[in-house]
C-alpha positions as CSV (number, residue, x, y, z in Angstrom):
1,X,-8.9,-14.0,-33.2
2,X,-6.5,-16.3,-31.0
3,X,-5.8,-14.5,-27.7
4,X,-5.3,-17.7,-25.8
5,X,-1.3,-17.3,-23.8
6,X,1.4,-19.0,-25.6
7,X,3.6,-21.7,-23.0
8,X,6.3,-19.0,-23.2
9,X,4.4,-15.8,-22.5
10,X,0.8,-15.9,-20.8
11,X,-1.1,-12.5,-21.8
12,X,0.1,-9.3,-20.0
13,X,-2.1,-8.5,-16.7
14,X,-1.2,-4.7,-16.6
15,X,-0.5,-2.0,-19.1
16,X,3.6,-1.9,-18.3
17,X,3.7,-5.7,-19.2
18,X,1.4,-5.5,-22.3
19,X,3.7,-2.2,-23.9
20,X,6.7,-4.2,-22.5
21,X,5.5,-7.3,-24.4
22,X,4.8,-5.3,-27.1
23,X,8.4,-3.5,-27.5
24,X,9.7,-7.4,-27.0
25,X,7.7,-8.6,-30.2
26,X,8.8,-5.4,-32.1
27,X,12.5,-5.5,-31.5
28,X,14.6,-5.2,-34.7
29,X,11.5,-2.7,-36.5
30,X,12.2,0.6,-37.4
31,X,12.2,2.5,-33.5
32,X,10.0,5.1,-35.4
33,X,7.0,2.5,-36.0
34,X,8.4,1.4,-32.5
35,X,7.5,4.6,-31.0
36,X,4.3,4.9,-32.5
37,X,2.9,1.3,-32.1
38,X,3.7,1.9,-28.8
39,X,2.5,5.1,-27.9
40,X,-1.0,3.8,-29.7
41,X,-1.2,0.9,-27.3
42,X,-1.0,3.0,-24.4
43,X,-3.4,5.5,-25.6
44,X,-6.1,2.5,-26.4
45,X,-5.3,0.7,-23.3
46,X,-5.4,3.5,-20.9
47,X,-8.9,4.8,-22.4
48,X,-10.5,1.5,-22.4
49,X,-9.7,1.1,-18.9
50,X,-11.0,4.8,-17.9
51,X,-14.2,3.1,-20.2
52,X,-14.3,0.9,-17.6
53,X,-14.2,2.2,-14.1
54,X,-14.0,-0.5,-11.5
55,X,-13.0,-3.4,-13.1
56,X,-10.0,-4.9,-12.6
57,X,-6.9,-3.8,-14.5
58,X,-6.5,-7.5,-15.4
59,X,-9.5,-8.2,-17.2
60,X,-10.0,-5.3,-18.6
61,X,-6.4,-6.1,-20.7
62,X,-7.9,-9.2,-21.2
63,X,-11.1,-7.8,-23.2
64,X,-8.1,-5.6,-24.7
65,X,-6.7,-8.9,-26.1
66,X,-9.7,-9.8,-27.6
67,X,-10.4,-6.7,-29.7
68,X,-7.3,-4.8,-29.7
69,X,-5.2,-7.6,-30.0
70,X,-2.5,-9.6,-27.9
71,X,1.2,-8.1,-28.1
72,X,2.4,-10.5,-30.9
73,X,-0.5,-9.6,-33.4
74,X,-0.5,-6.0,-32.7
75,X,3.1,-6.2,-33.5
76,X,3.0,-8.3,-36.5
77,X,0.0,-5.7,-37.9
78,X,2.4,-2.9,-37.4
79,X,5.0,-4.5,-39.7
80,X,2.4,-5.5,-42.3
81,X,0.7,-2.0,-42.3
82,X,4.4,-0.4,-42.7
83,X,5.2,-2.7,-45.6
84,X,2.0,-1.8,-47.1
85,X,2.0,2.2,-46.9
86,X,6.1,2.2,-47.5
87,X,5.4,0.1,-51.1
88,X,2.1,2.7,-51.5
89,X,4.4,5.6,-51.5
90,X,7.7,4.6,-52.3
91,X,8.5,6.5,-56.0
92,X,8.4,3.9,-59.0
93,X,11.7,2.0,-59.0
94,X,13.7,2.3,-61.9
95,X,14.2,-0.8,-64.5
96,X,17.5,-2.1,-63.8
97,X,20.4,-2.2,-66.4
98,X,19.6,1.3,-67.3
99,X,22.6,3.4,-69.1
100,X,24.8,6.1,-66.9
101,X,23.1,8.7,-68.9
102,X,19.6,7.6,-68.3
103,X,20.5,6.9,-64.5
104,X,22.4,10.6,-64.5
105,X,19.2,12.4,-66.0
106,X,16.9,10.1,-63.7
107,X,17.1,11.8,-60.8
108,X,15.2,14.4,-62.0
109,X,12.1,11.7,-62.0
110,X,12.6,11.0,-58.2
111,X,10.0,13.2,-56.3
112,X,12.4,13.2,-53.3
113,X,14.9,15.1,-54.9
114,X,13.3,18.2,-55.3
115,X,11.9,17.8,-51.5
116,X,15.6,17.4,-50.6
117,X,16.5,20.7,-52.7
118,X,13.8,22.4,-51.5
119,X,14.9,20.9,-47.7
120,X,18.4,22.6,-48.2
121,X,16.9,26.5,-48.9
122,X,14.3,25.4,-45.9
123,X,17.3,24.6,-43.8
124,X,18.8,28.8,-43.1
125,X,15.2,29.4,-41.7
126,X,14.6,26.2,-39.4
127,X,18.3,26.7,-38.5
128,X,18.3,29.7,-37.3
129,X,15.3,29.0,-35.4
130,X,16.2,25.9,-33.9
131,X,19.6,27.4,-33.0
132,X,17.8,30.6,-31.1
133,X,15.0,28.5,-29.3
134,X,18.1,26.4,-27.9
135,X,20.7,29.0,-27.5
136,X,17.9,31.0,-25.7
137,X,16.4,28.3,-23.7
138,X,19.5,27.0,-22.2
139,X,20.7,30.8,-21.1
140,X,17.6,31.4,-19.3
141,X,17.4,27.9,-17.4
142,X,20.9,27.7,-16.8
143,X,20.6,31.7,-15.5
144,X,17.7,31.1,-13.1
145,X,18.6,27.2,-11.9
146,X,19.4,28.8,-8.7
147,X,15.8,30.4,-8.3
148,X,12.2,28.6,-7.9
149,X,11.6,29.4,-11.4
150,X,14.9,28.4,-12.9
151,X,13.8,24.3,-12.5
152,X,9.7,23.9,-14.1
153,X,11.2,26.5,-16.4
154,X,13.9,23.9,-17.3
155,X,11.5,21.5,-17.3
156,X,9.2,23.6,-19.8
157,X,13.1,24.0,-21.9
158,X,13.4,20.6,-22.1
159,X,9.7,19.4,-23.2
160,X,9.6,22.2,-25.8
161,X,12.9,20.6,-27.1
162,X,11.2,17.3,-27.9
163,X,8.3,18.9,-29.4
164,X,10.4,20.6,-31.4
165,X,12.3,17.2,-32.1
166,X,8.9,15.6,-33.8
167,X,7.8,18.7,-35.4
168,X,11.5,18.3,-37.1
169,X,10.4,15.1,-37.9
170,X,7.5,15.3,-39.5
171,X,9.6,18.1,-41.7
172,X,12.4,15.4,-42.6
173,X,9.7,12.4,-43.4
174,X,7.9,15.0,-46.0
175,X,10.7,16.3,-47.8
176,X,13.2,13.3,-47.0
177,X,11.6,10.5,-47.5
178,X,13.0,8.8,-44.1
179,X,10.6,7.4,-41.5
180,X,10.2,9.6,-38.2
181,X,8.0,9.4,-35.6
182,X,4.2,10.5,-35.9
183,X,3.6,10.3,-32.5
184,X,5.1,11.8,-29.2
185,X,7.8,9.9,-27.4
186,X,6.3,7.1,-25.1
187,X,6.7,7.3,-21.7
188,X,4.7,5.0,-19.1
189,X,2.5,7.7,-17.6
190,X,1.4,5.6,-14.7
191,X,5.2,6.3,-13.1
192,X,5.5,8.9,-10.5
193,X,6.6,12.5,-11.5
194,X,9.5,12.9,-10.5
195,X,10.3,9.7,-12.1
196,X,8.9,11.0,-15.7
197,X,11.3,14.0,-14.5
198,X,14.5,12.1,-14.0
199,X,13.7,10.0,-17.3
200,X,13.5,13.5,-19.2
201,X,17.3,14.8,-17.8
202,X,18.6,11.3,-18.0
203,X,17.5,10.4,-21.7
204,X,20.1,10.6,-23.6
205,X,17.8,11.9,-26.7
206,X,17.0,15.1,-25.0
207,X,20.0,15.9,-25.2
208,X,20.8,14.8,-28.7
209,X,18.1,16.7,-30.1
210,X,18.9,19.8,-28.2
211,X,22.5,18.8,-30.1
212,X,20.7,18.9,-33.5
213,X,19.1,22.1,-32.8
214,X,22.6,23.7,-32.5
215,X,24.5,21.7,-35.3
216,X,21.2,23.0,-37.1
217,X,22.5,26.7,-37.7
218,X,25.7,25.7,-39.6
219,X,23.8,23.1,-41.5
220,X,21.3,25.1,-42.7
221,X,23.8,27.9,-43.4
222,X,26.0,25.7,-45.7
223,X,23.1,23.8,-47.1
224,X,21.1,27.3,-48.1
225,X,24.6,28.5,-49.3
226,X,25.6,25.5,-51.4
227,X,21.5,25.1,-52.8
228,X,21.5,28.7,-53.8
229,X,24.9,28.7,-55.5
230,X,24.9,25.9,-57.9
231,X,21.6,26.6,-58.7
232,X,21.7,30.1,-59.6
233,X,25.0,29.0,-61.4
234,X,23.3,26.6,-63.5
235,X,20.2,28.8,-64.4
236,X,22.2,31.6,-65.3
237,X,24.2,29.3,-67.8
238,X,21.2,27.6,-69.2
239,X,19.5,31.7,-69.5
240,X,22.7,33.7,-69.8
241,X,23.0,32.4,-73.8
242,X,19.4,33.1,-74.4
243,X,19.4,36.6,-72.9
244,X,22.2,37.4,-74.9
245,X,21.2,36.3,-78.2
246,X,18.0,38.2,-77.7
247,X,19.9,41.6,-76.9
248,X,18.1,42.0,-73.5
249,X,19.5,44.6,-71.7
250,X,22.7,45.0,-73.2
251,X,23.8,41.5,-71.9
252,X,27.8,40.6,-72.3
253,X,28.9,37.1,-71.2
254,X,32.4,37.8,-70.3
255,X,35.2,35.1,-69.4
256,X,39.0,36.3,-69.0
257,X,38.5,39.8,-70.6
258,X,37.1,38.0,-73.9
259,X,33.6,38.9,-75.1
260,X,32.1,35.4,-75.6
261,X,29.0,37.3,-77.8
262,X,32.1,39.6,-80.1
263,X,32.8,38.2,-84.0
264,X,33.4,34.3,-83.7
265,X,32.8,33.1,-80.2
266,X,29.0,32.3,-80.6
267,X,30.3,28.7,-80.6
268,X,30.7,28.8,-76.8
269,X,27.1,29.5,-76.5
270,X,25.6,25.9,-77.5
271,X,28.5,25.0,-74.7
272,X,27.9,27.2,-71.9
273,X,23.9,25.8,-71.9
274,X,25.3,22.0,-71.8
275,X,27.2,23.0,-69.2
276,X,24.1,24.6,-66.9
277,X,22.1,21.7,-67.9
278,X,24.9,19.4,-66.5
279,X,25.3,21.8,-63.8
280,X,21.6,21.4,-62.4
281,X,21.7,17.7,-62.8
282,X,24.8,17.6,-60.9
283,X,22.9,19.4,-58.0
284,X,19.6,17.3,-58.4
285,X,22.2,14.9,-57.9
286,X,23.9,16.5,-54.8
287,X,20.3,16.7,-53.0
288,X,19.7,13.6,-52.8
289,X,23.2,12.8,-51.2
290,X,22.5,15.7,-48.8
291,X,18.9,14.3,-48.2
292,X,19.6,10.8,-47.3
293,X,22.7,12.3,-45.0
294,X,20.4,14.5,-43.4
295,X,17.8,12.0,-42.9
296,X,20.5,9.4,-41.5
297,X,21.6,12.4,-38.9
298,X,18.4,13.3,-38.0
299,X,17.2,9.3,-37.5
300,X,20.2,9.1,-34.7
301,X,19.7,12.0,-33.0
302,X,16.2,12.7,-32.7
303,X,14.7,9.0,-32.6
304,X,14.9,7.2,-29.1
305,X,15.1,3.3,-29.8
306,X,12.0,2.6,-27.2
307,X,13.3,-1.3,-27.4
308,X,16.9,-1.0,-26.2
């Protein structure tokens, strides 16, 4: 491996310039490989040179080089490996050309769908939650600032909140299918501590994913209420036919005051099924729109571009 320094850049001496070199060779990438390639680095730096007590910071970065890899190829592995596992689990794409019909009925083929469904009824519980932890959080803080306990328990508030953020995350990139972070947000833990603390009020995606947290309650509220509608709706079309032809229970499919089961209106029956079948495609269909929207919010507001 080729770790001698380029004319431009001459191999990092220190941690801070070999993650800042890093973040340099991955601008542009998606800032959720972003955050994780860099909160890697630091990990394998920082316990290589614990390995190593003694030695100078700068060679031991320089050994790093060597096995770990200079900034440039660490980077370029981290696109590669992303390609590779983002083609390894990316659904099989559909032939182009295809009809409407077969790209209306598709959708049911597309594993993602269901985890956006399935997202949308999770969405009421993880709501509520999200919007209580938050809700409840910022009432006690903000009630007990003025006190010696009001500020670590801010602090404790506010670190909670990212956790929360990734846990979030690793939620959306199961049943969304959008990239999130895998790893906690990097921050350069050689900085003094009340530097780390200013960083943490003065980051603007604290406060964007406290944001989510409350926009959270109404999401999941419409989402759970939109989910459970349509598809009940369409089941109950697709059954209601069935159950009625069968006599079960005394069933009566009424519309306007006219008995569709009474002398010749059988003939809505064939009707009413299409009609749930369309119905649940239609919300297969809806899912997915409500799955890539969520994903989109959730990218902006709880992933912190480390490269900007």
């Amino acid at each position: 491996m080729n770790t001698r320094p380029s004319p431009e850049r001459p191999l990092p001496r220190t941690i801070p310039e070999y993650l800042e070199q890093l973040r340099q060779a991955l601008a542009g990438a998606d800032k959720a490989m972003v955050q994780d390639a860099l909160y890697d680095a630091e990990e394998y730096l920082r316990a290589e040179l614990a390995a190593n007590p003694g030695r100078p910071e700068a060679d031991v970065i320089a050994d790093v080089a060597g096995s770990y890899g200079a900034p440039e190829e660490v980077a370029d592995i981290y696109r590669e490996t992303e390609v590779t596992v983002n083609r390894a689990l990316r659904p099989p794409q559909p032939p182009r050309g295809r009809s409407l019909a077969a790209r209306f009925f598709g959708v049911a083929a597309d594993p993602y769908t269901y985890g956006s469904l399935f997202y949308m009824l999770l969405a009421l519980a993880t709501g509520v939650f999200y919007f209580t932890w938050a809700v409840t959080g910022i009432s006690l803080s903000g009630g007990l600032i003025i006190l010696i306990i009001g500020v670590p328990l801010l602090l404790l508030f506010l670190m909670s909140v990212r956790l929360l953020s990734l846990v979030e995350g690793r939620i959306v990139e199961a049943l969304l299918g959008v990239r999130m972070p895998r790893r906690p947000l990097y921050t350069q833990r050689d900085k003094p501590w009340l530097v780390r603390i200013k960083e943490l009020f003065t980051d603007l995606r604290t406060w964007s994913a406290m944001a989510y947290m409350l926009l959270m309650l109404p999401l999941g509220v419409a989402y759970f209420s939109v989910a459970i509608t349509l598809v009940s709706t369409a089941v109950g079309l697709v059954l209601a036919p069935v159950a009625a032809m069968f006599g079960l229970s005394g069933y009566m499919l009424n519309v306007n005051g006219v008995d569709l089961m009474a002398g010749r209106e059988w003939w809505w029956l064939p009707l009413l099924m299409l009609a749930g079948i369309v119905l649940l495609f239609l919300t297969l269909h809806l899912a997915r729109v409500v799955g890539r929207f969520h994903g989109w919010l959730a990218k902006h507001l709880l992933v912190r571009d480390p490269v900007v």
